[in-house]
N, C-alpha and C positions, 0 to 999 in steps of 0.2 A: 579399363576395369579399375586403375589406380585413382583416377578422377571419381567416378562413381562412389567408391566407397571414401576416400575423402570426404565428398560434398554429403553422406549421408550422416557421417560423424557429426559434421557439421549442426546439420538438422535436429540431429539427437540431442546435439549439445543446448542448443536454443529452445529446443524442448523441457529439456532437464532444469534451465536456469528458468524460463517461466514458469513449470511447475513448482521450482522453489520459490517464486513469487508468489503464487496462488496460494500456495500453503502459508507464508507469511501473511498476507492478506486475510487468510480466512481463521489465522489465531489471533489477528487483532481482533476480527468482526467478531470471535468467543468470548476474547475479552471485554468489547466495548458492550457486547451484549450482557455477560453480566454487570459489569458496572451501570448499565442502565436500568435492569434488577436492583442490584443494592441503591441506586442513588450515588449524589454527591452531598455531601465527602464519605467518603468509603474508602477501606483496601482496594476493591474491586477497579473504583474510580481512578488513584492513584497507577494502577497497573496499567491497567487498559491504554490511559492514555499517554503513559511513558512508553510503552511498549510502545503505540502506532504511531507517536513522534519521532520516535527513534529510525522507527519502518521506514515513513516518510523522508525522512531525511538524508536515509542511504536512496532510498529512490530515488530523490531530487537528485543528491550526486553523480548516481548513475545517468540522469536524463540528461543533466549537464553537459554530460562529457562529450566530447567532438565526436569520438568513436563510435558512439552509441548508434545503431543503424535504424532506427524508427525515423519517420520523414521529420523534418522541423516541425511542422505545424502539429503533429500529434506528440510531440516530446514537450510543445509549448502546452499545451493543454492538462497533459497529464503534471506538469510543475506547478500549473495553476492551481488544477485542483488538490494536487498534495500541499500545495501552502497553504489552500483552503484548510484541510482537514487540520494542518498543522497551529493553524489558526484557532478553529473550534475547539481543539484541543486546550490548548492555550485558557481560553474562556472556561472554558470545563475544569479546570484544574483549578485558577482562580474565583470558579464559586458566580462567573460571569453567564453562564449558561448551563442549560440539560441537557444540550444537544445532542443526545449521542445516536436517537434515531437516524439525524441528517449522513452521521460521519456513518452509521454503518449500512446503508440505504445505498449513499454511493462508494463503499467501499466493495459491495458486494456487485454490485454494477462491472466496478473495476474488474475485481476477480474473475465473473464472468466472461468477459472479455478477455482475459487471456488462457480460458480453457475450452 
C-alpha cells in the first residue's frame, strides 16, 4: 500500500509540473499572438518574445539536465526546437523577421503534446 501511494504522488507530481508547462507554453502563445496583432516594434512584440525566451531558456535547462527523465533523443529535439524558437525570437526583436506565426504554430504543437 506504501508503494502504491508513493508511485501515485509521483504521477501527480509529473502531472502538476507538465501542467505548469502547458500553461507557460500557452501564455507565451497569448502573447505571441498578440504581438502578432500589433506587429513589430510593438509593446505587445517586446513582451511576447521576452516572455517566450525566457520560457525557452528555463526549458532548455531543464532538458539539459542529466536528471531530466525524457529519453535522449526527445530531450535532443525539444533543445533544438526551443533554440529554434529562441532564435526567431531573436530575429523578431531585432526587426529581422514577423515570424511569429512559425513560433506559435509549433509552440502550440508543443503544448498539445504535453496535455
Amino acid at each position: 500500500m506504501y508503494q502504491s501511494s508513493y508511485s501515485e504522488t509521483l504521477d501527480a507530481g509529473s502531472d502538476t509540473a507538465r501542467q505548469r508547462e502547458r500553461d507557460a507554453i500557452q501564455r507565451s502563445i497569448a502573447l505571441m499572438e498578440a504581438a502578432e496583432t500589433a506587429g513589430v516594434p510593438s509593446r505587445e512584440a517586446i513582451d511576447g518574445v521576452l516572455f517566450t525566451r525566457r520560457l525557452w531558456g528555463v526549458l532548455i535547462d531543464d532538458l539539459v539536465d542529466n536528471s531530466n527523465d525524457l529519453p535522449d533523443a526527445l530531450r535532443a529535439d525539444l533543445i533544438s526546437i526551443g533554440l529554434w524558437i529562441m532564435r526567431e525570437c531573436e530575429f523578431i526583436r531585432t526587426e529581422r523577421s514577423r515570424n511569429f506565426r512559425g513560433i506559435i504554430d509549433v509552440s502550440k504543437i508543443i503544448a498539445e503534446g504535453l496535455g
